[in-house]
C-alpha positions as a Markdown table, in Angstrom:
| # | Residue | x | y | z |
|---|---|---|---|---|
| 1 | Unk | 119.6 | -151.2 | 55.7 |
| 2 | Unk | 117.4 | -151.0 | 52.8 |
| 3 | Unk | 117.9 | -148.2 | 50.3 |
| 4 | Unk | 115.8 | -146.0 | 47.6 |
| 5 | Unk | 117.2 | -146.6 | 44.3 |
| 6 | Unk | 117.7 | -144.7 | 41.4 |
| 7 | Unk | 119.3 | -144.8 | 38.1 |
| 8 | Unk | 119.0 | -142.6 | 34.6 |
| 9 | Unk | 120.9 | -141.9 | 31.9 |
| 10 | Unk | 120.4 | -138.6 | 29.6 |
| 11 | Unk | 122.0 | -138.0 | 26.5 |
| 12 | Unk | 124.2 | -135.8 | 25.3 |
| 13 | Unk | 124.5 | -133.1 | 22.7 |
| 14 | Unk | 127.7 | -133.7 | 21.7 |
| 15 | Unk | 126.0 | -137.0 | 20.6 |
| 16 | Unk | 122.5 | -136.2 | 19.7 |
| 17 | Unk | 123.7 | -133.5 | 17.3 |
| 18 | Unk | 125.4 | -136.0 | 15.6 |
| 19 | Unk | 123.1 | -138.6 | 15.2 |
| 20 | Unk | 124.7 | -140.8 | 17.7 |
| 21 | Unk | 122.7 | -143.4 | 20.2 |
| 22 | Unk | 123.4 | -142.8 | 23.9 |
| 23 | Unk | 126.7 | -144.2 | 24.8 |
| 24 | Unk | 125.6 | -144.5 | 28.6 |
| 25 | Unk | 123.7 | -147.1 | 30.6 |
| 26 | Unk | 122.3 | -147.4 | 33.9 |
| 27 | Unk | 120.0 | -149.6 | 35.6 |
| 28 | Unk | 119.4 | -151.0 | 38.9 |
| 29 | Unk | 118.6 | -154.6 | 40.2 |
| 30 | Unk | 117.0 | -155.7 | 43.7 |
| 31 | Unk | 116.0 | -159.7 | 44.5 |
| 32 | Unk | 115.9 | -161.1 | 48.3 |
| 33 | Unk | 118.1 | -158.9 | 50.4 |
| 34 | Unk | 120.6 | -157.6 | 47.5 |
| 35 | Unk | 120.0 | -154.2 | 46.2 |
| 36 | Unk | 122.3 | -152.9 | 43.0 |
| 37 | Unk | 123.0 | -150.1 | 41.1 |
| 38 | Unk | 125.6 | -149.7 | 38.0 |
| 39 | Unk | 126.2 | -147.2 | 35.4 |
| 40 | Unk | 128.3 | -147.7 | 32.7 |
| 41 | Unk | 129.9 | -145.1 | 29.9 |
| 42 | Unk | 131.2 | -146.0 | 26.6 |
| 43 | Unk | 133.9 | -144.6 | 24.8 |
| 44 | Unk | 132.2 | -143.1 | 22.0 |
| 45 | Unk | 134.7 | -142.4 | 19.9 |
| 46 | Unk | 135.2 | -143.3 | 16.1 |
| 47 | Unk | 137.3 | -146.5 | 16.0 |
| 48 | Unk | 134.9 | -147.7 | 19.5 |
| 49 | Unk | 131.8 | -148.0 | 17.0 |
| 50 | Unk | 129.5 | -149.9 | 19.5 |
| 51 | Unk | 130.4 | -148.6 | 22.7 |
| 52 | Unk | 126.6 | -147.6 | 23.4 |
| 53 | Unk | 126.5 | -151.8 | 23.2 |
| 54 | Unk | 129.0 | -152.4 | 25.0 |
| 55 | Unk | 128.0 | -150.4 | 28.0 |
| 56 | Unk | 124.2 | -151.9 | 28.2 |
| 57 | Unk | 126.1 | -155.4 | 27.8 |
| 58 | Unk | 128.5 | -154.1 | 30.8 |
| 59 | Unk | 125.3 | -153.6 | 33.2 |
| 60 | Unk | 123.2 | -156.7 | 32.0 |
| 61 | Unk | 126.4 | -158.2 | 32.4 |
| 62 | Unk | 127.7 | -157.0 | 36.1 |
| 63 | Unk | 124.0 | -157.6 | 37.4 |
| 64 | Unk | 123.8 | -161.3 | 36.2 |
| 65 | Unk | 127.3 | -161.6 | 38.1 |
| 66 | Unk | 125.9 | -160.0 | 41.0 |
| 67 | Unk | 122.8 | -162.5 | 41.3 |
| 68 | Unk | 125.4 | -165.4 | 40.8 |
| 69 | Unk | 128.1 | -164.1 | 43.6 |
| 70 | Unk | 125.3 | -163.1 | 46.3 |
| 71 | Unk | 122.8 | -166.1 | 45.7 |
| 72 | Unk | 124.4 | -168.3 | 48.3 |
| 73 | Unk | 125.9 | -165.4 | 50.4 |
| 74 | Unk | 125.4 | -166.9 | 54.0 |
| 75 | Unk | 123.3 | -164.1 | 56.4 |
| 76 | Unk | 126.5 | -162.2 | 58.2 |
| 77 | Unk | 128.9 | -163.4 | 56.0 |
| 78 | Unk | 131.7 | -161.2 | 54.8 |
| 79 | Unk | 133.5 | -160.1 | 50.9 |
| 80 | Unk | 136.6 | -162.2 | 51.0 |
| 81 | Unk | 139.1 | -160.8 | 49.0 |
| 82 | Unk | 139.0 | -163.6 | 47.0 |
| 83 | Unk | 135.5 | -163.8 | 46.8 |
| 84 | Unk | 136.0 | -160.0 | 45.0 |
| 85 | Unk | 138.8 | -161.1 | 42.8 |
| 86 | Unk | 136.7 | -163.9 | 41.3 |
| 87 | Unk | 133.8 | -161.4 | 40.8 |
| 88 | Unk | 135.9 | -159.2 | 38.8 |
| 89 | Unk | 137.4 | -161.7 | 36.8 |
| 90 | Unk | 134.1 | -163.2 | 36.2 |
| 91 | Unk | 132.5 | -159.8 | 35.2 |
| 92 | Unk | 135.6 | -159.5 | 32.9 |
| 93 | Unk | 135.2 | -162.8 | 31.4 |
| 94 | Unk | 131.5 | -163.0 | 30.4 |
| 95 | Unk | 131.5 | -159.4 | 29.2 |
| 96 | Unk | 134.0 | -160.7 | 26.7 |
| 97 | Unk | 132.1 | -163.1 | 25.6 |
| 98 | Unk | 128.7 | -161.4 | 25.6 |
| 99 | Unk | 131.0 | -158.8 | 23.0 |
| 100 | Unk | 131.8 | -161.4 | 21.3 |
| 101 | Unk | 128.3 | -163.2 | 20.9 |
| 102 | Unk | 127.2 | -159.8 | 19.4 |
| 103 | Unk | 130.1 | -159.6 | 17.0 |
| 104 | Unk | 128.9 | -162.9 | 15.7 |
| 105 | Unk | 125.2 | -162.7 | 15.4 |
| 106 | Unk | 125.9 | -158.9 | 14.2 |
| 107 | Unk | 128.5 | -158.9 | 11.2 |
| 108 | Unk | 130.0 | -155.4 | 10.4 |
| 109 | Unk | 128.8 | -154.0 | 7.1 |
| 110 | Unk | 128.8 | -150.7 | 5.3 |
| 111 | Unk | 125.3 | -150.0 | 6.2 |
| 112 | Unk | 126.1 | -149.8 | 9.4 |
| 113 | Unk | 126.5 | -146.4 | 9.9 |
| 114 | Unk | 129.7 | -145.6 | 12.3 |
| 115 | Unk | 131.4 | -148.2 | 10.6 |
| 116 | Unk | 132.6 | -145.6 | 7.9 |
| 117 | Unk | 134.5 | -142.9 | 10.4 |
| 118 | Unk | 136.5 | -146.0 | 11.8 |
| 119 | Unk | 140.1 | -145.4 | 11.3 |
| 120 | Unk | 141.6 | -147.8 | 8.8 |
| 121 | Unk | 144.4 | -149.1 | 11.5 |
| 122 | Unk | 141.1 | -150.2 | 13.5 |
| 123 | Unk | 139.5 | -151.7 | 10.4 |
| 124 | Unk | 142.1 | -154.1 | 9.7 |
| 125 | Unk | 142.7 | -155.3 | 13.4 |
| 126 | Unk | 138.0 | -155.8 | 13.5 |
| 127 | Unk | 138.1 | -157.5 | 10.1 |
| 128 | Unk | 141.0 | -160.0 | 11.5 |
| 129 | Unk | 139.0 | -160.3 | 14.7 |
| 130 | Unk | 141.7 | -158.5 | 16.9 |
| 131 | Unk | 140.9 | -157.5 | 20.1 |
| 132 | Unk | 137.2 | -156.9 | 18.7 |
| 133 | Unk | 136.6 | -155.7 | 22.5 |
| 134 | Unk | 137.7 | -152.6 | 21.6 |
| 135 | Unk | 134.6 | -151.8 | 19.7 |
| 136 | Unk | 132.6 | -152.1 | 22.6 |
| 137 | Unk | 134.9 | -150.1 | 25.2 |
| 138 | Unk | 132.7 | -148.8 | 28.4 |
| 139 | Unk | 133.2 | -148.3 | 32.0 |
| 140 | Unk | 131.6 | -149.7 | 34.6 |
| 141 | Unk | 130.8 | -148.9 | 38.2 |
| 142 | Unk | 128.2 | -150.8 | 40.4 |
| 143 | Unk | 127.5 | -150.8 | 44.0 |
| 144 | Unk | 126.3 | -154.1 | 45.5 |
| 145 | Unk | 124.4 | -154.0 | 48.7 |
| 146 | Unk | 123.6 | -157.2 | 50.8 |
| 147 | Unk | 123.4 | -157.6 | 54.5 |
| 148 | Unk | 125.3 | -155.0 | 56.6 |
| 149 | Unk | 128.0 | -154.4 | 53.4 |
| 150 | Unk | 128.3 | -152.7 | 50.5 |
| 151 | Unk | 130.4 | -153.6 | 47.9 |
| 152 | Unk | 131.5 | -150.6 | 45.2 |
| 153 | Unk | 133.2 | -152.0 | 41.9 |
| 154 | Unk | 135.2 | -149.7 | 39.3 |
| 155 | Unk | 136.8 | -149.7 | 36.1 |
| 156 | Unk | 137.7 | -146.6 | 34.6 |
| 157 | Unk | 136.3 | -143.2 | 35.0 |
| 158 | Unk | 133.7 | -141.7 | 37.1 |
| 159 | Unk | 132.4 | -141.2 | 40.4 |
| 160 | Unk | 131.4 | -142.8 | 43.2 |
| 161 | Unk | 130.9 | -140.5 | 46.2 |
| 162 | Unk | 129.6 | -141.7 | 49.5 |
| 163 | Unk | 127.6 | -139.6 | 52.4 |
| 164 | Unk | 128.3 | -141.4 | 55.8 |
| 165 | Unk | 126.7 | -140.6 | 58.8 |
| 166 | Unk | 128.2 | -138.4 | 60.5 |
| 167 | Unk | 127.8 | -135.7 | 57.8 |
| 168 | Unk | 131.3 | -136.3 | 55.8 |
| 169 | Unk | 130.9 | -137.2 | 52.0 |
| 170 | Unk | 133.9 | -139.6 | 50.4 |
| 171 | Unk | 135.3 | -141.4 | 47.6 |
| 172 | Unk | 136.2 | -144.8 | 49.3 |
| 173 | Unk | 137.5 | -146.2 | 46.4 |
| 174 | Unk | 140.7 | -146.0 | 45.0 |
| 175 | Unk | 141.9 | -143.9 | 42.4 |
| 176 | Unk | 143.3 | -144.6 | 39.6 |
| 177 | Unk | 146.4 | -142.7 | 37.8 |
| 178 | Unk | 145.7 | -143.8 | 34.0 |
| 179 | Unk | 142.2 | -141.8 | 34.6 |
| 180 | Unk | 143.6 | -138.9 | 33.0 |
| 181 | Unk | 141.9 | -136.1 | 31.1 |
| 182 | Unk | 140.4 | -138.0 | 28.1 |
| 183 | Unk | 142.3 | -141.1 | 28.7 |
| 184 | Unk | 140.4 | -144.4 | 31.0 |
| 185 | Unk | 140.8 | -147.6 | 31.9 |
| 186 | Unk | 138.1 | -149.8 | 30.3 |
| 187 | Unk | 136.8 | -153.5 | 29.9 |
| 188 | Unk | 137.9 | -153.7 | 26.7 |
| 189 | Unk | 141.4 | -153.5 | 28.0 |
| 190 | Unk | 143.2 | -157.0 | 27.9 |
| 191 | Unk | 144.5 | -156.7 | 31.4 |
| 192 | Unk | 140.7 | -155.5 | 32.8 |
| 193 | Unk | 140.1 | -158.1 | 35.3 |
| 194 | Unk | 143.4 | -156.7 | 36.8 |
| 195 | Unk | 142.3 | -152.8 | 36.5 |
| 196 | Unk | 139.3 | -153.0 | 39.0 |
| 197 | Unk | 139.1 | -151.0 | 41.9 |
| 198 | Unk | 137.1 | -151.7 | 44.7 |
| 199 | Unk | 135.8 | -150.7 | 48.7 |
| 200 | Unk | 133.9 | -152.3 | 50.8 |
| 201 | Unk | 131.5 | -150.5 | 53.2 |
| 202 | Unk | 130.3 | -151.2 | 57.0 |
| 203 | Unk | 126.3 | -150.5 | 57.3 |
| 204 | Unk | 126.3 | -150.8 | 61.3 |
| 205 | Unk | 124.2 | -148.3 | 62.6 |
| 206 | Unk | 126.5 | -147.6 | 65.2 |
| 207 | Unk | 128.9 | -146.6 | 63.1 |
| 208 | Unk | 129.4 | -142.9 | 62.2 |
| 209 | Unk | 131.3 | -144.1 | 58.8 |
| 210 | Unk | 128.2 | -146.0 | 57.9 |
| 211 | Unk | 126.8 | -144.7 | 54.5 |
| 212 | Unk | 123.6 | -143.4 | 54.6 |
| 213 | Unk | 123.5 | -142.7 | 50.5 |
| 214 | Unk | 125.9 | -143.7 | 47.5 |
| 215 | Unk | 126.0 | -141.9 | 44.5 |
| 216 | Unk | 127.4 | -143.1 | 41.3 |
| 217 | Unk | 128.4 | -141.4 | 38.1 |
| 218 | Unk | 129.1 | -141.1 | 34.5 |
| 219 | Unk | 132.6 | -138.6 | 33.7 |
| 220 | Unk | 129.4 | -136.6 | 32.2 |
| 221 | Unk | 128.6 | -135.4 | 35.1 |
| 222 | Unk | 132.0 | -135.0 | 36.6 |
| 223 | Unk | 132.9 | -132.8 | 33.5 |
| 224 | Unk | 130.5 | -130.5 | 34.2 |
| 225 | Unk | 132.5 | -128.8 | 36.7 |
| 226 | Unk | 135.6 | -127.1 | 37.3 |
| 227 | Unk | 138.1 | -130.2 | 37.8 |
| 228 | Unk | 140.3 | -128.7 | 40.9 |
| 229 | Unk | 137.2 | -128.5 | 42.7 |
| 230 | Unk | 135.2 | -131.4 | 41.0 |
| 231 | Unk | 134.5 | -133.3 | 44.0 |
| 232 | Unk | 133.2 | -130.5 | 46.2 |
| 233 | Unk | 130.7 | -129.2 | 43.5 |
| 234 | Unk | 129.5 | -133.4 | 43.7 |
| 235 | Unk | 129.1 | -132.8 | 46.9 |
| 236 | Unk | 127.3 | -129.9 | 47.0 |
| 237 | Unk | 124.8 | -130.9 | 44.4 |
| 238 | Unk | 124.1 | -134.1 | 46.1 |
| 239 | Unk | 123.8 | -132.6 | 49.3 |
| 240 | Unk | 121.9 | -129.3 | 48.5 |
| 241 | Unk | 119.9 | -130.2 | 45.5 |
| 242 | Unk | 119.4 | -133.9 | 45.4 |
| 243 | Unk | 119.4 | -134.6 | 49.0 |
| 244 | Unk | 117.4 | -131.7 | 50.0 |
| 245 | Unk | 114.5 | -133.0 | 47.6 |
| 246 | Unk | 114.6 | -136.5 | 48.7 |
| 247 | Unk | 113.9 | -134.8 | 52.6 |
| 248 | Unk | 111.2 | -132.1 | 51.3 |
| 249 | Unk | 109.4 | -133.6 | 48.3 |
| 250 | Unk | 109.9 | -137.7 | 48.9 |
| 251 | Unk | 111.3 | -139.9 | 46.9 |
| 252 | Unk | 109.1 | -140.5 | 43.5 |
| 253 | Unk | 109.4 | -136.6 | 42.9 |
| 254 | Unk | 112.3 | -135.6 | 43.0 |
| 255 | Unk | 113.2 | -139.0 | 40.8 |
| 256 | Unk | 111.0 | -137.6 | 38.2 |
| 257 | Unk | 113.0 | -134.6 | 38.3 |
| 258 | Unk | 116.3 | -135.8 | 38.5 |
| 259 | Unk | 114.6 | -138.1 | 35.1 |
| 260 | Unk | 112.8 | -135.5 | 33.8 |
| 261 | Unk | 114.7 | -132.0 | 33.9 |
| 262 | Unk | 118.1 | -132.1 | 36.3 |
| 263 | Unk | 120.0 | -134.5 | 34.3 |
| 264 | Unk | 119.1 | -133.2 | 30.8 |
| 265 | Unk | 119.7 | -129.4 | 32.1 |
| 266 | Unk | 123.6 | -130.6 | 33.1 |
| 267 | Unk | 124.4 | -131.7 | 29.8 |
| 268 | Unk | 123.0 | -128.9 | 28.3 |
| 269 | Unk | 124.4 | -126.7 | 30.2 |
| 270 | Unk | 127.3 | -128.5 | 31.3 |
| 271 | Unk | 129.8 | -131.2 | 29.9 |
| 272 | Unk | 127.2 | -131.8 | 26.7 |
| 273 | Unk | 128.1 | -135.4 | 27.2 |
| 274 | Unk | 126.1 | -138.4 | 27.9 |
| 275 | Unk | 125.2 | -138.5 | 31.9 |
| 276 | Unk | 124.5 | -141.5 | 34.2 |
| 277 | Unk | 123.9 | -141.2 | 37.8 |
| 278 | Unk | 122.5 | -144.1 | 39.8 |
| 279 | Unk | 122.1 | -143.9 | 43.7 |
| 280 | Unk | 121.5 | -145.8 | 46.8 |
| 281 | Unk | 119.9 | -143.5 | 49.6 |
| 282 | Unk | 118.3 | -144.7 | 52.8 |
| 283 | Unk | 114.9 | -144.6 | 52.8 |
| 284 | Unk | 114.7 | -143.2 | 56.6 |
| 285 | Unk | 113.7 | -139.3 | 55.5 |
| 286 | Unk | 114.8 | -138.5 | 59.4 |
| 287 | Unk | 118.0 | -139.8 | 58.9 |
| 288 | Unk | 119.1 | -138.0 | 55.9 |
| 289 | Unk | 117.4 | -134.5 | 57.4 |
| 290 | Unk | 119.9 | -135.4 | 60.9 |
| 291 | Unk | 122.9 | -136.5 | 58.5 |
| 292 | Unk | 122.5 | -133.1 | 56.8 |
| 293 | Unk | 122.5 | -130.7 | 60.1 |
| 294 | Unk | 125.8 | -132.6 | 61.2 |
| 295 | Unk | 127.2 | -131.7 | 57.8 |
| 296 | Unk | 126.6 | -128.0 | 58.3 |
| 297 | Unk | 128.0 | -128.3 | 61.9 |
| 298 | Unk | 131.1 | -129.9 | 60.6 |
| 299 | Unk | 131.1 | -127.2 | 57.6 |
| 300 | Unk | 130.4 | -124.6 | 61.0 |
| 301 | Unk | 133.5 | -126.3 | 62.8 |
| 302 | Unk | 136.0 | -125.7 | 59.8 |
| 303 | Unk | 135.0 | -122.1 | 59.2 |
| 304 | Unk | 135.6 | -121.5 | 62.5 |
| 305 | Unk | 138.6 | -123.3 | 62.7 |
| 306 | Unk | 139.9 | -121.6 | 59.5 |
| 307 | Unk | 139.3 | -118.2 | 61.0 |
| 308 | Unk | 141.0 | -118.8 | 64.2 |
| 309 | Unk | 143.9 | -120.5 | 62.4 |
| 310 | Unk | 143.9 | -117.2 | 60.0 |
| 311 | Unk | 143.9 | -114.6 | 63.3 |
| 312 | Unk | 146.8 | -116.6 | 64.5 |
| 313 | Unk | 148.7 | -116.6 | 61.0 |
| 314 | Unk | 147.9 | -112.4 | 60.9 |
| 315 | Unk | 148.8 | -112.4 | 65.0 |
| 316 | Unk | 152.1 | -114.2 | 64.2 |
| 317 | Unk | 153.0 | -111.6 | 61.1 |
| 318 | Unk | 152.1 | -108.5 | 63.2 |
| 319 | Unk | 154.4 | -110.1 | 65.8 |
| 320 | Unk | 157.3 | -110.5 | 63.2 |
| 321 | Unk | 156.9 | -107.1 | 61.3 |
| 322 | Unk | 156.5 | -105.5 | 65.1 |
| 323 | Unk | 159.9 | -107.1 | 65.8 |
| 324 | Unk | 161.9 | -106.4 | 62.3 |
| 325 | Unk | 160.5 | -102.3 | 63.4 |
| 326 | Unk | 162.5 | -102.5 | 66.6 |
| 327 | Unk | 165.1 | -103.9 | 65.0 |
| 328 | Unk | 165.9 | -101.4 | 62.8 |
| 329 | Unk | 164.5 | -99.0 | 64.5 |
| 330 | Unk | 167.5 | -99.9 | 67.1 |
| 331 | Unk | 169.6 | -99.6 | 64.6 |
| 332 | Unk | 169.0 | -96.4 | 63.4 |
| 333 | Unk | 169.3 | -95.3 | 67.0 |
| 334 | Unk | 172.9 | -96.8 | 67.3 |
| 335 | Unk | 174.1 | -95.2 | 64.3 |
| 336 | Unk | 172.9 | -92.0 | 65.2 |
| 337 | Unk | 174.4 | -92.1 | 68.4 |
């Protein structure tokens, strides 16, 4: 299957008000039959003083991996775990030394202007060269399509939601525990290669599991909605806004939308943080528009399945105050008697 793409990044005003670059990247890659996406967000705070680096490096990084791992992918071949492992690792590896490359060609001074709100326990370990990395902290996620699969790669927060056909969104890949509030996984960790999570998707057509769009995102996005319910509000904005534009005004418009005026109205009026979303959606128009009428007769099928399963919970406490009323009700009889 071969897919639209899409991929922005809008900044933040948490950021912006403070004079700070983007900390987000996104960006998208196609050559031969592979088709990428990948958005990256880096930590941003004081003592991760070139994070906004570190997440461009983490994209031009994971897409000169990609080209390398699916250049002599054989047609029908599958992802071998291994195959994965060494991508990952690989990813790891030369993002490290990319950070490092810039460390070197860019010595720290005092002109350099986040330099000065670094904590002094971080300003020792940097001017030893410890675990320099941590500059640079980011996330990744990228989605790597080629052939009938889809590979989805993760390291620390973030979302990647994925509409199948048969009308059912999900987050194939695993979650992750340390994601916790503020607190992420990142490739400045020195166990990274180790903290990836992936999933690997079936394209066949016959498949009602097959994804028919992939949507990733920045914790930007995520943030701006309640966190109990964070994956159904995704849901419903992929579905109902982004979605339903791709089926009614095509493809170019509602990316200059999303571009233009969606993405930098969240932040606004949402998490004020840096957002990234990047997306693979099937260019078949026909599909989406039939993918999205199954999703409302599956939401159909659960209402009504949540009010017959409510009528029987109200039949079933009738039945049990009807009874404890008899009982007593004999009761009182016997005493009286």
């Amino acid at each position: 299957m071969r897919f639209s793409m899409f991929a922005a990044s809008a900044q933040g005003k948490k950021y912006l008000e403070r004079g700070l670059p983007c900390q987000d990247s996104s960006d998208r890659l196609e050559f031969d039959s592979v088709q990428a996406v990948a958005v990256a967000d880096g930590h941003g705070g004081k003592d991760y003083f070139r994070s906004d680096i570190g997440s461009r490096l983490a994209v031009k990084t994971a897409f000169e991996q990609i080209k390398i791992f699916c250049k002599d992918f054989a047609a029908g071949q599958s992802f071998s775990d291994n195959g994965i492992k060494n991508f990952e690792f690989k990813l790891h590896d030369e993002w490290l030394k990319a950070v490092k490359n810039h460390w070197r060609e860019n010595p720290v001074s005092d002109a350099e202007n986040r330099w000065q709100g670094v904590s002094d326990k971080y300003k020792a370990r940097y001017a030893s060269d410890e675990r320099i990395s941590a500059a640079y902290g980011t996330t990744l996620i990228c989605a790597v399509s080629i052939g009938s699969q889809i590979l989805l790669e993760q390291i620390g927060d973030g979302s990647c939601v994925v509409l199948q056909r048969n009308g059912e969104f999900k987050m194939p890949v695993p979650s992750d525990s340390a994601n916790f509030a503020n607190m992420t996984t990142s490739l400045c960790d020195a166990d990274a290669c180790n903290k990836f999570r992936h999933a690997v998707l079936n394209c066949d057509e016959n498949s009602p599991l097959a994804p028919v769009a992939i949507f990733l995102s920045t914790d930007g996005l995520d943030d701006c909605y309640p966190i109990l319910d964070n994956d159904k509000w995704l849901y419903k904005l992929y579905a109902d806004t982004i979605i339903d534009s791709l089926i009614k005004n095509g493809f170019a418009l509602t990316r200059e939308a999303l571009r233009g005026e969606l993405l930098p109205y969240l932040t606004e009026h949402g998490s004020n943080d840096d957002i990234s979303l990047a997306y693979l959606v099937t260019k078949d128009r026909n599909l989406l528009k039939r993918t999205i009428e199954r999703r409302c007769l599956l939401a159909k099928a659960k209402l009504a399945d949540k009010t017959q399963a409510d009528a029987a919970d109200m039949q079933s406490t009738i039945a049990a105050q009807a009874a404890q009323v008899r009982e007593k009700y004999a009761a009182l009889k016997a005493a009286q008697a």
